[in-house]
C-alpha positions as CSV (number, residue, x, y, z in Angstrom):
1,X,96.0,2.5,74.0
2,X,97.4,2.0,77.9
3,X,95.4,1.6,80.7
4,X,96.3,5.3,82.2
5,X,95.8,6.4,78.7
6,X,92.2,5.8,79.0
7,X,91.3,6.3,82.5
8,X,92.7,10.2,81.8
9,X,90.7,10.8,78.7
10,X,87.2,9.6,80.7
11,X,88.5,11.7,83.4
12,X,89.2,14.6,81.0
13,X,85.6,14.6,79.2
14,X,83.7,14.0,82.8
15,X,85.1,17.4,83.7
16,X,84.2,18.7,80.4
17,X,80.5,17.6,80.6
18,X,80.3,19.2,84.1
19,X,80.4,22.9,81.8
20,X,77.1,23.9,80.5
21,X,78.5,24.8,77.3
22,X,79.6,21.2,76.7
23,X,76.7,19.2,77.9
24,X,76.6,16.2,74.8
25,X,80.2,14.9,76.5
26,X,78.1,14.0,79.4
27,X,77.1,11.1,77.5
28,X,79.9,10.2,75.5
29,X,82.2,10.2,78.8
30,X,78.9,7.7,80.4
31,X,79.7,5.6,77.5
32,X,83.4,5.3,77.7
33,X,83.4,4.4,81.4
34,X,81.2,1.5,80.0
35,X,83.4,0.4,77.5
36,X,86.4,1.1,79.8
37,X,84.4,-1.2,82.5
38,X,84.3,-3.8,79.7
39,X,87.8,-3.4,78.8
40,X,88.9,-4.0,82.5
41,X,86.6,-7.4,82.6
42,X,88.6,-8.7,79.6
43,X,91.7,-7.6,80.2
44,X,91.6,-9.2,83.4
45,X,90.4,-12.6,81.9
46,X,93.0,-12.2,79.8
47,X,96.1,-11.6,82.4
48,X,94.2,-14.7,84.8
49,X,94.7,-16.9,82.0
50,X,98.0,-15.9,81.5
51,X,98.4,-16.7,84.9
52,X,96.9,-20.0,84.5
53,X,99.1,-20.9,81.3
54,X,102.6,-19.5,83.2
55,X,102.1,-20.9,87.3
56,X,102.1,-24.5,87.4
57,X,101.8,-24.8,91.5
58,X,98.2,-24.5,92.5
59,X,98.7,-22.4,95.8
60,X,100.2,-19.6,93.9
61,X,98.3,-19.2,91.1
62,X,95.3,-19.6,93.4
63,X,96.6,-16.8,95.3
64,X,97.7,-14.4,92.1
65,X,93.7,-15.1,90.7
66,X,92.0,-14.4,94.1
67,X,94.9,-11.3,94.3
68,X,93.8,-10.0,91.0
69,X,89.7,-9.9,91.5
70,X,89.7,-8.6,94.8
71,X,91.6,-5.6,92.5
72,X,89.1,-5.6,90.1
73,X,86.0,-6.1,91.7
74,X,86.6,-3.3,94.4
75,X,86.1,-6.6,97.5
76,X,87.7,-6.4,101.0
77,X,87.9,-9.9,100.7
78,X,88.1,-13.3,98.6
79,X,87.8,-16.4,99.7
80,X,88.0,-19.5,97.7
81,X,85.8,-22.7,99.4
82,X,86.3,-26.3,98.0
83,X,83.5,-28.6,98.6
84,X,84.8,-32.5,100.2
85,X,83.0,-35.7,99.0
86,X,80.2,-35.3,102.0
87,X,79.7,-31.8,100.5
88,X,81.3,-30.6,103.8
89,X,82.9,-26.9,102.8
90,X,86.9,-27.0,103.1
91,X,88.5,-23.3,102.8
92,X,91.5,-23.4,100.0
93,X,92.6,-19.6,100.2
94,X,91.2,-16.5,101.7
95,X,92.6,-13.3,101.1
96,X,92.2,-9.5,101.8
97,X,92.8,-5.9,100.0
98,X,96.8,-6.2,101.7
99,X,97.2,-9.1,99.8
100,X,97.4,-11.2,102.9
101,X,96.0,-14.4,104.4
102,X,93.3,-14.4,106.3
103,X,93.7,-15.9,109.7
104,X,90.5,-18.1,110.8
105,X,88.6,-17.5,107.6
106,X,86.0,-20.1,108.5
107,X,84.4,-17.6,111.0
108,X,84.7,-14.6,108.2
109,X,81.7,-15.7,105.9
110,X,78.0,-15.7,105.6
111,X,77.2,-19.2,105.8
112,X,73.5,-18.3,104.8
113,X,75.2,-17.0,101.7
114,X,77.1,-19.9,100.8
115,X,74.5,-22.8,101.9
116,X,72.2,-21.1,98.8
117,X,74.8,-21.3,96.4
118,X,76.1,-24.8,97.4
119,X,71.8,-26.0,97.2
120,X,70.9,-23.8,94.4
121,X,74.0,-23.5,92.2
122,X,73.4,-20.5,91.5
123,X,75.7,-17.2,92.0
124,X,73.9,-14.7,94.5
125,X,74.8,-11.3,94.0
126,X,74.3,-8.8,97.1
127,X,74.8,-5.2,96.5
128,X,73.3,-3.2,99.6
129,X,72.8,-5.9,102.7
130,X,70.9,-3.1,104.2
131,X,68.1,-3.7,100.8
132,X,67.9,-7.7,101.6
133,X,65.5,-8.7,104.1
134,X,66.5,-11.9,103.9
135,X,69.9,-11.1,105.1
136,X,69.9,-8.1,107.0
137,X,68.6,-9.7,110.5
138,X,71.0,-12.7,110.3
139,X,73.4,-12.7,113.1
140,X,76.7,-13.3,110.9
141,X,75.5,-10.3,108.9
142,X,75.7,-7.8,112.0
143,X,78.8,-9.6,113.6
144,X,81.0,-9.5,110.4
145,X,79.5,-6.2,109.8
146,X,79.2,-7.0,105.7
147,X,77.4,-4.7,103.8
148,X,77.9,-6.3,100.5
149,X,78.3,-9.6,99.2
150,X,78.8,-11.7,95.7
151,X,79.3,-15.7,95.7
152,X,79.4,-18.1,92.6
153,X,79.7,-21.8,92.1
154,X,82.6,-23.3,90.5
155,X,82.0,-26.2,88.6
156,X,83.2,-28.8,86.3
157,X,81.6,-31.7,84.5
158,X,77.9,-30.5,85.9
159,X,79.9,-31.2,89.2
160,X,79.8,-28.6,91.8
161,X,83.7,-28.4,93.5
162,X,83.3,-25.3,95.4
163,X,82.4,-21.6,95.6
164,X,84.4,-18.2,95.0
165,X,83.0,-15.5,97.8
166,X,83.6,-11.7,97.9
167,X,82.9,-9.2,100.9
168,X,82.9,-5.6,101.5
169,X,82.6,-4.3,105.0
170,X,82.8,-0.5,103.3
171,X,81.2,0.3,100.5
172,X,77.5,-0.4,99.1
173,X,76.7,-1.2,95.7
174,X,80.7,-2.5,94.7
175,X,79.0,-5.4,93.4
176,X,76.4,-5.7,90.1
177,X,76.2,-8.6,87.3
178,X,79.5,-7.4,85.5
179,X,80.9,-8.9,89.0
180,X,79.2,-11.8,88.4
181,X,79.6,-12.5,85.3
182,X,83.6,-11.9,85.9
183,X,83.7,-14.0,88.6
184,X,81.7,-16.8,86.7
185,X,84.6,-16.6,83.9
186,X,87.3,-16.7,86.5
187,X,85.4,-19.7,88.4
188,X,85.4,-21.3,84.9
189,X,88.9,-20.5,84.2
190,X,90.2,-22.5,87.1
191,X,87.9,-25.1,87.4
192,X,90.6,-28.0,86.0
193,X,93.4,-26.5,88.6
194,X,90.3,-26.7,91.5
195,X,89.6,-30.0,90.2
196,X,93.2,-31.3,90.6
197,X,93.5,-30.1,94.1
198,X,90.0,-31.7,95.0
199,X,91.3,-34.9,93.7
200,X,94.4,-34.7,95.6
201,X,92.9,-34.2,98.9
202,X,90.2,-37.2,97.9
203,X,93.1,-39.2,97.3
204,X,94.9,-38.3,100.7
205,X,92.1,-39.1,102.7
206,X,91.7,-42.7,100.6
207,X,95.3,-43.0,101.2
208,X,94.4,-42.7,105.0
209,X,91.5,-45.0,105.2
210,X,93.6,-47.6,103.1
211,X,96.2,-47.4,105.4
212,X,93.7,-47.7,108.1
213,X,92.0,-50.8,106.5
214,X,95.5,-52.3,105.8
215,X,97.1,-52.1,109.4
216,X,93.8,-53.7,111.1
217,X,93.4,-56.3,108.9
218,X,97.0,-57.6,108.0
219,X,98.6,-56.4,111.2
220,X,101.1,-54.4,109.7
221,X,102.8,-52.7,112.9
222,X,106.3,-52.9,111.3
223,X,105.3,-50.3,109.0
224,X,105.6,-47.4,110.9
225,X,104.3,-43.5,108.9
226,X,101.7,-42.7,106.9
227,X,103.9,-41.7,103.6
228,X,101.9,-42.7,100.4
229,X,104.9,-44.7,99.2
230,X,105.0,-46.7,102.4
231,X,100.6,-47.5,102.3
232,X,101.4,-48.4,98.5
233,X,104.4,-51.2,99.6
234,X,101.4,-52.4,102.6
235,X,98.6,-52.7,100.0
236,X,101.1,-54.8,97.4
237,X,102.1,-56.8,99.8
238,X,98.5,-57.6,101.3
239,X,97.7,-58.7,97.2
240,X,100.2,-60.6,97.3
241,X,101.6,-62.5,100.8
242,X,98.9,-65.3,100.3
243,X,99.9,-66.6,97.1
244,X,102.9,-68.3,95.7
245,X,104.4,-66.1,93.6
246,X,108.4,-64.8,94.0
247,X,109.0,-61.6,95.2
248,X,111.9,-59.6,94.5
249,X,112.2,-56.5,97.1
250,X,114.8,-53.5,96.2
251,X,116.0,-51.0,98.5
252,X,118.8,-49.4,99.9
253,X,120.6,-51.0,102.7
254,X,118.8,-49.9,106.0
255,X,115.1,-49.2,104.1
256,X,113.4,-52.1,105.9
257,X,113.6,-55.2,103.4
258,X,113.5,-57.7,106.3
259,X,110.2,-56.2,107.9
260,X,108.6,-56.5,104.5
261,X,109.7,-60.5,104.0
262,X,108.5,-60.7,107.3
263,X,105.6,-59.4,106.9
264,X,104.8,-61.0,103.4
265,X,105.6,-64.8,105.5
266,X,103.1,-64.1,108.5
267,X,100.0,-62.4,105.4
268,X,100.4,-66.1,104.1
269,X,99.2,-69.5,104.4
270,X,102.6,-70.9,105.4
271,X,103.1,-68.7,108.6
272,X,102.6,-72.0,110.6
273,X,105.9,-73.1,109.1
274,X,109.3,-71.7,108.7
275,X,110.6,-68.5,108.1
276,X,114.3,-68.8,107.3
277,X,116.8,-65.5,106.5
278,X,120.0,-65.9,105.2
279,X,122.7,-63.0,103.9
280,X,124.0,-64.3,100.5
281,X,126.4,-61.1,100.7
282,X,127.6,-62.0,104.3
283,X,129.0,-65.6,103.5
284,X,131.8,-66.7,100.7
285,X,131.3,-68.8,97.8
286,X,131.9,-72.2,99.6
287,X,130.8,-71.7,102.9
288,X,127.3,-70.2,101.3
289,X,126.5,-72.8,99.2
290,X,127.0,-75.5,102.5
291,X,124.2,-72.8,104.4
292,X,121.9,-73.1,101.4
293,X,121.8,-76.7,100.5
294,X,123.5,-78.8,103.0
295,X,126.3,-81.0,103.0
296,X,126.6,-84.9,103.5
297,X,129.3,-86.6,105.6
298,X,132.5,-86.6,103.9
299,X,132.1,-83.9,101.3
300,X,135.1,-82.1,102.6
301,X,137.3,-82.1,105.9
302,X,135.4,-81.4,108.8
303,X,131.9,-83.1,107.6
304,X,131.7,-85.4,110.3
305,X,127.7,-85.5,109.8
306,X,124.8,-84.7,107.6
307,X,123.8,-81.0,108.2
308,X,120.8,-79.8,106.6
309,X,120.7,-76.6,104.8
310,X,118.5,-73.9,104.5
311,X,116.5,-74.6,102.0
312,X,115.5,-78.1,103.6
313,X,115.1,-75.8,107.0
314,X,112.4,-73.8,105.1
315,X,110.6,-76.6,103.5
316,X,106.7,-75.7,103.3
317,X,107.5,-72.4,104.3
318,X,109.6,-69.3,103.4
319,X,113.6,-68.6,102.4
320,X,114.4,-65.0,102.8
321,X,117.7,-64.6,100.6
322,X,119.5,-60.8,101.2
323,X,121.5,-59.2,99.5
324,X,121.1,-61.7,96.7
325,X,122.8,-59.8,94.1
326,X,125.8,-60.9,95.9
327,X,125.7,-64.3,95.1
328,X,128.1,-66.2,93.0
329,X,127.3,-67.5,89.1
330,X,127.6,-71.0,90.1
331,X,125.3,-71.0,93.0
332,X,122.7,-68.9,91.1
333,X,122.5,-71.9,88.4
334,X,121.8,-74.5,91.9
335,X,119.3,-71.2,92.9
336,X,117.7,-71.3,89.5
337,X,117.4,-75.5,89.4
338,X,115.1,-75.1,92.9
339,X,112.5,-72.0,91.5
340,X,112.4,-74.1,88.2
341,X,111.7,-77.6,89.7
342,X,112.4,-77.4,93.5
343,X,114.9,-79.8,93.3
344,X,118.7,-79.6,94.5
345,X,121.4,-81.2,95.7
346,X,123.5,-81.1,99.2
347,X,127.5,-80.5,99.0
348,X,129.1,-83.6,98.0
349,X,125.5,-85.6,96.8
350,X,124.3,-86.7,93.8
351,X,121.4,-87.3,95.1
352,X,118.1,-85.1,94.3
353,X,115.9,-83.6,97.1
354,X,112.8,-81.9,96.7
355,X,111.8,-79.0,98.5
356,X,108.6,-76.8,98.4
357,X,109.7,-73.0,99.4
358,X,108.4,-70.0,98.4
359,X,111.1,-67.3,97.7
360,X,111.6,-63.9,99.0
361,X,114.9,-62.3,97.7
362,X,116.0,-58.4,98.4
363,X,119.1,-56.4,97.0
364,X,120.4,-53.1,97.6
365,X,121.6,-53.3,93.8
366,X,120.0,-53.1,90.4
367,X,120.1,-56.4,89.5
368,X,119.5,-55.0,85.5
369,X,123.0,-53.3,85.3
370,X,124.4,-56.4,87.1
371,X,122.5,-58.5,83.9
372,X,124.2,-56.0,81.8
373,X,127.3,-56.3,83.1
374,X,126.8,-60.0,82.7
375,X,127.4,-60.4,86.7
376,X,123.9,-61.6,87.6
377,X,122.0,-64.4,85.3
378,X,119.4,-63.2,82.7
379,X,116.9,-65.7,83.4
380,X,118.0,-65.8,87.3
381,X,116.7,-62.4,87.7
382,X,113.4,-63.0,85.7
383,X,112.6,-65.9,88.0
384,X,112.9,-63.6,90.9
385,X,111.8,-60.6,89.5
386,X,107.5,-62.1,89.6
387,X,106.8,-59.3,91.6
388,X,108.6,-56.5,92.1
389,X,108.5,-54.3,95.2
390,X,110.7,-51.0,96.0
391,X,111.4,-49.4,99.4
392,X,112.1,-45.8,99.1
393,X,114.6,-44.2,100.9
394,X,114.0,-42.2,104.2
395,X,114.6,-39.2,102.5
396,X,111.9,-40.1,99.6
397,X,109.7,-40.2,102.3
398,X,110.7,-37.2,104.6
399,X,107.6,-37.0,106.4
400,X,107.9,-40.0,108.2
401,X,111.0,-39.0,109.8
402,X,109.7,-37.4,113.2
403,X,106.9,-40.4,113.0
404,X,110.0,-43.0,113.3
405,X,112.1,-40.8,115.5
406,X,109.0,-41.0,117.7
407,X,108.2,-44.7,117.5
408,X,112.2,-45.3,118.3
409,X,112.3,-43.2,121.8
410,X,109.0,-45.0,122.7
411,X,111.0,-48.4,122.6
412,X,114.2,-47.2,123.8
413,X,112.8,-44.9,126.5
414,X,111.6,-48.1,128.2
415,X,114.0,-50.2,127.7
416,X,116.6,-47.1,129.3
417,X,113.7,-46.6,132.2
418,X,113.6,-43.0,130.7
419,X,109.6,-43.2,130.4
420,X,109.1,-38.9,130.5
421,X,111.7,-38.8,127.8
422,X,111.2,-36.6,124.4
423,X,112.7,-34.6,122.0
424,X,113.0,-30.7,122.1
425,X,112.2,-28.7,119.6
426,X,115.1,-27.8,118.5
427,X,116.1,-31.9,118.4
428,X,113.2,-32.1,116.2
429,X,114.5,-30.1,113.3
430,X,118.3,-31.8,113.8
431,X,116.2,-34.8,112.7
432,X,114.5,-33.7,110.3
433,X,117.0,-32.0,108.6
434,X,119.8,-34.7,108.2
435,X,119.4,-37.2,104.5
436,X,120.2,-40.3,106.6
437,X,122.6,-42.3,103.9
438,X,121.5,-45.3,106.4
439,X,118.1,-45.0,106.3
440,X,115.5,-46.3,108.9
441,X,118.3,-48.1,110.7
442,X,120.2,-45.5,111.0
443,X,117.9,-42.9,112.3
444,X,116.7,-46.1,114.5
445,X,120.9,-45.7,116.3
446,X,120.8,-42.2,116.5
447,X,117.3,-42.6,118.8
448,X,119.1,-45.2,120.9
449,X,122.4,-43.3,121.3
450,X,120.3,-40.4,122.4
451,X,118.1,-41.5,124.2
452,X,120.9,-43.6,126.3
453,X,122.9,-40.1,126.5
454,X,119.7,-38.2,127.5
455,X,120.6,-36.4,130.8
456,X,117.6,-34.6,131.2
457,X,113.6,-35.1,130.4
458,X,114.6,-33.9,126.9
459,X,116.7,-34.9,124.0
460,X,118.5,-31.7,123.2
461,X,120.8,-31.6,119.8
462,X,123.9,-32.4,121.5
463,X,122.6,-35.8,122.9
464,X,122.5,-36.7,118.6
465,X,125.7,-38.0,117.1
466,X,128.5,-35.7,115.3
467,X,127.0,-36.8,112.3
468,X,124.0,-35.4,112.6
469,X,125.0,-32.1,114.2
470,X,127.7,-31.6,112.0
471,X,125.5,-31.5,108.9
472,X,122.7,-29.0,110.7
473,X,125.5,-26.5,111.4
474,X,127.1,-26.2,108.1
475,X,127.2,-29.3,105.9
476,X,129.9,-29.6,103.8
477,X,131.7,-26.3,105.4
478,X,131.1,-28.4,109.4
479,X,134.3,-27.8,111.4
480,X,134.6,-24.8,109.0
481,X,133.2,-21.9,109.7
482,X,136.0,-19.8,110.9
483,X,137.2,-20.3,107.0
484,X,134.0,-17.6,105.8
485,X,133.3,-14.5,107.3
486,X,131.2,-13.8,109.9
487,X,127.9,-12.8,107.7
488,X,128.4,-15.9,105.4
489,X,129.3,-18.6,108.3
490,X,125.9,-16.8,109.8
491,X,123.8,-17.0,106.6
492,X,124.8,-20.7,106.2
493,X,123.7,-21.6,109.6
494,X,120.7,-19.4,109.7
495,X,119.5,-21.0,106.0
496,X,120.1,-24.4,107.7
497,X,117.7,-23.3,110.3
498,X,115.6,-22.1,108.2
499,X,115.4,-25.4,106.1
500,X,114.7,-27.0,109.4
501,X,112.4,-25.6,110.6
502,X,110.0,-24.6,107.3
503,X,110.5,-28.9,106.5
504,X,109.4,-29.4,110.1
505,X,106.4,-27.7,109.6
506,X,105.2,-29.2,106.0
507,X,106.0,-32.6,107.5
508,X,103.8,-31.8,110.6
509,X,100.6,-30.9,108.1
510,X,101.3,-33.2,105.4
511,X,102.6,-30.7,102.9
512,X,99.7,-28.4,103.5
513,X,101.0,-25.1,103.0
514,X,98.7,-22.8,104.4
515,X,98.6,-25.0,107.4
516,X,101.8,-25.1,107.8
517,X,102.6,-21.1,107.5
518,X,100.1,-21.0,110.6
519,X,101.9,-23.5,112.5
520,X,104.7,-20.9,111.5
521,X,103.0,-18.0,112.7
522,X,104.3,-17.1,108.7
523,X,102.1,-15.4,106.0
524,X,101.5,-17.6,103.8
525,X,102.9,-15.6,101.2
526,X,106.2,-15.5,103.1
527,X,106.6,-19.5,103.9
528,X,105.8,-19.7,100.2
529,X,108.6,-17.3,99.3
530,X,111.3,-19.2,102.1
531,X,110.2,-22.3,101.0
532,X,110.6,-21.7,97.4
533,X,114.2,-20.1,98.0
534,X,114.9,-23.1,100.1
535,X,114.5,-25.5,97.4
536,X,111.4,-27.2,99.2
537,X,109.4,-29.2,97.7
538,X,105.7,-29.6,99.4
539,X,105.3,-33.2,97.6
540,X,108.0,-34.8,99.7
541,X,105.8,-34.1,102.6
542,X,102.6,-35.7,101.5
């Protein structure tokens, strides 16, 4: 039987119990509206865990629960309160009967209310304020004007995450045990979704105090942002600068493979000694192989003297070999001889010298499919391959962008004598919203061209390259526009805009959505909508 199905029978046999002549349907109709209460409970366990089952992003299906039991509880208001690891109260979501977000929440609750709940762990049910002593004469009580109130505990694993809490500023007496026994099931229901998002923002601020701990004690400045990815690259490199062991560091070209040889040298016990770079890719075959190992007098026209090679050069300390993936078959046998046994031989020498170097080697290549492809030797790339590290890509780690654009005008500002310089806001989300196929050195020319063409105290978007502008205005359709009508050419520019801007904000709050639709002056509901239509992914941001 539907929902309106039932509602109009009660409502038929209530009227009919009003008549004298019909009194007995008094009861039967008090008894329906019981069952009919019941009904609503269940059925709206039922659609939550539906919602539960279908929504995989937490935000949303936070926002659909709290959405559906303000409905059937008869609250103003709902507000969902995650607990930190101090047992500090953190709020995820609050909501009112508009299905809106609820702008400063944190002043919008009975903190007497919650404190209980959070000491006792037990849900506190407040019909009629007006009937609680206890309550009544607190000063949050009069200034939010609440007349009722209903809070329980969600927990998990005798673990107490957080608190659900309901308010109603109109009505007395909304609130009795089937409220809180509903909202004890719907606290139970998405107790493994609450957990997951308590876990996430535990492992944010561990990612932050890592990255703390790792810049003071290694002196990591070349690392510049706070991207997961990038505090993952510091710690394995801090495990493993002081030992002896090869590292092999991917990347593409412009990601910062030097900084992190560098940086791996000075961590280690041979900083005293030499660090010595060389690009395998940069060099042919001969000429390489005369850099690497030396040559003796004689060993072909023009070897007047000795000249020692790099390897020699970087005896006791580090060789940093780029782009290695370049190098020719016949020098990676000579590479392989000096990881296997250190020993090698100069250009033109039989002799055999000894050298102890530790290896660092970086490609912007798979150096798998170049096995496969049998341009790279098997047991070559095993020797190098000891440790393994991986740079993402700028746009893998989008919100560092405006952290890097930031650290580049601070050096080139000075060097320019341009010390009030800084970027508009509009220059922001030109930055922000270009994929940089160079990477960190790319973004790090753009700075410098900018901040050299700066006229004013501001970088405004046409101080950036043609690149960069190019790509904001219309992407592949740049140069274009007068091809489309006017309401497409518009609607491409405006959803470039739009992807600007929303990105800006998520990389300003570290993917935090709610935080970020503030920022926004945005319901939440709204930037969630945009961002979704956008194709924006919150993750890239944290």
């Amino acid at each position: 039987m539907q929902q309106t199905q039932i509602e109009n029978i009660t409502e038929a046999l209530i009227g009919l119990s009003k008549a004298s002549k019909f009194p007995y349907l008094k009861n039967i109709a008090s008894q329906l509206q019981e069952l009919y209460a019941e009904y609503r409970v269940y059925r709206a366990l039922y659609d939550t865990g539906s919602i539960i089952a279908q929504e995989t992003d937490f935000h949303k299906l936070l926002r659909q629960v709290v959405d559906k039991i303000i409905i059937e509880t008869g609250a103003e208001r709902g507000i969902v309160i995650l607990l930190d690891e101090q047992g500090e109260i953190d709020i995820e979501l609050a909501r009112d009967q508009q299905q809106k977000d609820i702008t400063c929440p944190e002043d919008e609750i009975s903190r007497k209310v919650v404190q209980q709940v959070v000491t006792n762990q037990q849900p506190i049910c407040i019909p009629d304020i007006e009937n609680a002593s206890e309550y009544r004469r607190r000063k949050s009580v009069a200034r939010l004007k609440l007349i009722a109130v209903v809070c329980v505990p969600i927990t998990y694993k005798n673990q107490l995450l957080g608190l659900i809490y309901l308010d109603n500023r109109s009505l007395k007496n909304v609130f009795n045990a089937r409220t809180v026994f509903l909202l004890t099931e719907f606290a139970n229901q998405i107790t493994i979704a609450v957990d997951n998002i308590r876990m996430r923002h535990l492992l944010e601020k561990h990612n932050n105090s890592l990255e703390k701990m790792l810049r003071s004690k290694y002196n990591f400045n070349a690392f510049v942002g706070h991207h997961p990815s990038i505090v993952r690259i510091m710690d394995l490199v801090a495990q493993v600068s002081d030992t002896e062991a090869t590292v092999l560091i991917e990347g593409e070209t412009g990601t910062g493979k030097e900084l992190v040889a560098t940086s791996l040298h000075l961590n280690s016990h041979r900083r005293k000694r030499e660090l010595v770079s060389i690009n395998c890719g940069a060099l042919p075959e001969t000429l390489l192989e005369s850099e690497l190992f030396g040559y003796v007098k004689g060993a072909f026209t023009g070897a007047v003297s000795d000249k020692r090679g790099k390897f020699e050069v970087a005896n006791e300390g580090t060789i940093f070999l780029d782009e290695v993936g370049e190098m020719h078959p016949r020098l990676q046998v000579k590479l392989l001889r000096i990881l296997q046994s250190g020993e090698y031989s100069p250009v033109g020498s039989e002799e055999n010298r000894r050298c102890n170097v530790r290896v660092i080697a970086a490609t912007n290549k798979d150096l798998r499919e170049l096995v496969a492809e049998g341009k790279f030797r098997n047991d070559l790339y095993y020797r190098l391959n000891i440790v393994r590290l991986t740079l993402p890509s700028l746009v893998e780690r989008r919100s560092d962008i405006l952290v890097l654009a930031e650290h580049f005008l601070k050096i080139y500002r000075q060097k320019v004598n341009k010390p009030y310089l800084s970027f508009s806001r509009a220059t922001e989300q030109y930055i922000l919203n270009y994929n940089y196929p160079g990477n960190v050195r790319e973004l790090e020319n753009i700075i410098e061209r900018a901040t050299i063409l700066a006229k004013g105290q501001q970088i405004e978007p046409d101080d950036l390259s043609e690149e960069i502008r190019a790509n904001f205005d219309g992407g592949q359709y740049a140069g274009n526009l007068s091809q489309l009508s006017f309401r497409d050419a518009k609607a491409q520019v405006i959803a470039k805009f739009e992807r600007a801007y929303i990105s800006h904000a998520l990389a300003e709050t570290r993917g935090v959505i709610r935080r970020a639709a503030k920022i926004a002056q945005m319901d939440v509901k709204n930037f969630y909508n945009k961002m979704t239509k956008l194709g924006i992914n919150p993750g890239e941001f944290r």
